[in-house]
Phi, psi and omega in degrees: 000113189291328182283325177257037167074171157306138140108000188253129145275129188298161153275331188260141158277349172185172186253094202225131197268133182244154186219135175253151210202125161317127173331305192309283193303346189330295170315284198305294176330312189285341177283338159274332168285312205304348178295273208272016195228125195277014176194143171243175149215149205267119134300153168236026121266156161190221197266280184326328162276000187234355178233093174324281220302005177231100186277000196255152205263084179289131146276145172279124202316284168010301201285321185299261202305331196283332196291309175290359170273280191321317166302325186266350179269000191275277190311305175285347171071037173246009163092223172253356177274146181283126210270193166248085186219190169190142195229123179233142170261131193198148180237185210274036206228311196275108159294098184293123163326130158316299250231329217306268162353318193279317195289323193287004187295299176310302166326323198256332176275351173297320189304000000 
């Protein structure tokens, strides 16, 4: 962490982006998330598909979190025991601060 001067350890050792995408959208996505994204994964539910009266292919936040679960239990190797991680969700309307990062360190490093 460049930022957080000699001799300090972070709290988190890294950041890693998982990003989800309707099947339908997949193909087409991935050669562009796979630049930036450390796993892209396709859901294959949705309001549409689980609601007739709705067509647009919304995911269900659950659906959201287990893809970021299922990734951090892949990198800590715990399986189904709850690893050592911490998982945040932000869609893509929600901008994150210059600080963000600096503050959750500080947060995280309190525990």
């Amino acid at each position: 962490d460049a930022g957080a001067g000699p001799g300090v350890r972070p709290a988190f050792g890294a950041v890693h982006l998982v990003c989800l995408v309707s099947a339908s959208d997949y193909d087409a996505l991935l050669p562009t998330l796979s630049r930036y994204c450390h796993r892209v994964s396709a859901y294959h539910r949705s309001a549409a598909t689980e609601f007739a009266s709705l067509e647009r292919e919304l995911p269900f936040v659950q659906d959201i979190f287990d893809a970021g679960i299922d990734y951090a239990r892949e990198l800590t190797g715990d399986g189904d025991a709850p690893g050592d991680y911490y998982l945040m969700m932000t869609n893509a309307d929600i901008c994150l601060t210059s600080t963000y990062f600096a503050e959750l360190d500080g947060i995280i490093a309190d525990r």
